[in-house]
C-alpha positions as a printed Julia matrix, in Angstrom:
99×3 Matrix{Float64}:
  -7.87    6.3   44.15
  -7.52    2.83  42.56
 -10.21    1.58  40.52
 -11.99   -1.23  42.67
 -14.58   -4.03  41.81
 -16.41   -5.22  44.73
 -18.45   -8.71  44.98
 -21.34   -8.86  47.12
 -20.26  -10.11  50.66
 -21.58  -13.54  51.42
 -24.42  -13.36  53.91
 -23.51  -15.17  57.13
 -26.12  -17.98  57.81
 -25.39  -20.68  60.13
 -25.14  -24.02  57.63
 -27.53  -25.98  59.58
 -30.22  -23.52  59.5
 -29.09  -23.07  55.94
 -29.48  -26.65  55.09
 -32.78  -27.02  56.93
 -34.2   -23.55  54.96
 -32.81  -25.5   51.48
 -34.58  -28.52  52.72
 -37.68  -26.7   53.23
 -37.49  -25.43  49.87
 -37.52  -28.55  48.42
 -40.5   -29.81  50.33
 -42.12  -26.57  49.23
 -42.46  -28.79  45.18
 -43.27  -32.53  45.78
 -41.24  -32.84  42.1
 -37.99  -31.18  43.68
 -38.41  -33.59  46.7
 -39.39  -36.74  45.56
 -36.39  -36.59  42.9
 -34.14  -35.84  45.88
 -35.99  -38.44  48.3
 -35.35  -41.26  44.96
 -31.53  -40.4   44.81
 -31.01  -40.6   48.34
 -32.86  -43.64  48.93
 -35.16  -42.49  51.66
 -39.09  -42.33  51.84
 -40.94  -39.45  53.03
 -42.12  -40.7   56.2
 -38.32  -41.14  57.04
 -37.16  -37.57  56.59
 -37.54  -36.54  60.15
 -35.32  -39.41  61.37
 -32.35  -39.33  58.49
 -32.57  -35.47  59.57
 -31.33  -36.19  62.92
 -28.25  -38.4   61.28
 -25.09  -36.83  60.54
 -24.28  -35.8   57.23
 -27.85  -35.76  56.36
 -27.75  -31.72  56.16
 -24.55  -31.88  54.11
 -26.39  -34.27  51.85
 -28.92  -31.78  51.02
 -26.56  -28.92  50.47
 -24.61  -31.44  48.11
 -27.9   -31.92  45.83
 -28.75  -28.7   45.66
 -25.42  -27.37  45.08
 -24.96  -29.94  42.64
 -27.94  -28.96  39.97
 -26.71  -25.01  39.3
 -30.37  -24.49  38.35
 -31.61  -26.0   41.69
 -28.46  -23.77  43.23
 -29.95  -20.63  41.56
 -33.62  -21.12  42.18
 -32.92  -22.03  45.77
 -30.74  -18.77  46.37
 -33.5   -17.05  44.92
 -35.91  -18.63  47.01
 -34.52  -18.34  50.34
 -32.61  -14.74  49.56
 -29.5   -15.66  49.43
 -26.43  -16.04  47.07
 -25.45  -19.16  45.35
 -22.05  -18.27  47.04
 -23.64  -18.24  50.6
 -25.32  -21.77  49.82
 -21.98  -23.3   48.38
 -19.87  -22.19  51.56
 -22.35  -23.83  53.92
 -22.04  -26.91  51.78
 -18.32  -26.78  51.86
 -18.92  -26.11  55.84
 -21.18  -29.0   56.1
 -18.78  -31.28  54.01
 -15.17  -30.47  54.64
 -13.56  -33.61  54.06
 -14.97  -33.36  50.49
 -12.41  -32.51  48.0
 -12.2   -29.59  45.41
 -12.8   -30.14  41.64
């Protein structure tokens, strides 16, 4: 029998809910939210609305994926892999290109 590595699969999460848990976690420390509130442009009290706008989700999984420290405390967080979070980003955010 061959000698085989295996990764850990990728949990399946739907990327909104994904997006909304990430979200959550980032409300969870006012530092980690504000920061993301001042690079989007938005104010707190406007949260609920941008939610309900398109790409708004994809946004979120773009700053968190973005910051691999954010990416790995997140994963922690919520219990899932930095993998799992970067492929509902890519869901979220097809059109975006590949580095």
């Amino acid at each position: 029998m061959a000698n085989r590595t295996f990764q850990k699969p990728t949990q399946f999460t739907d990327p909104e809910s994904l997006a909304i848990e990430a979200l959550g976690f980032l409300a969870g420390e006012p530092q980690r939210l504000m920061r993301f509130l001042n690079l989007t442009g938005l104010e707190p009290e406007n949260v609920r609305d941008a939610a309900r706008s398109p790409g708004f989700l994809a946004a979120v999984l773009d700053y968190v994926a973005g910051d691999e420290t954010l990416l790995v405390a997140c994963s922690q967080a919520l219990d899932r892999t930095p993998e799992t979070i970067v492929a509902a980003q890519r869901a979220l955010s097809p059109t975006r290109s590949e580095p």
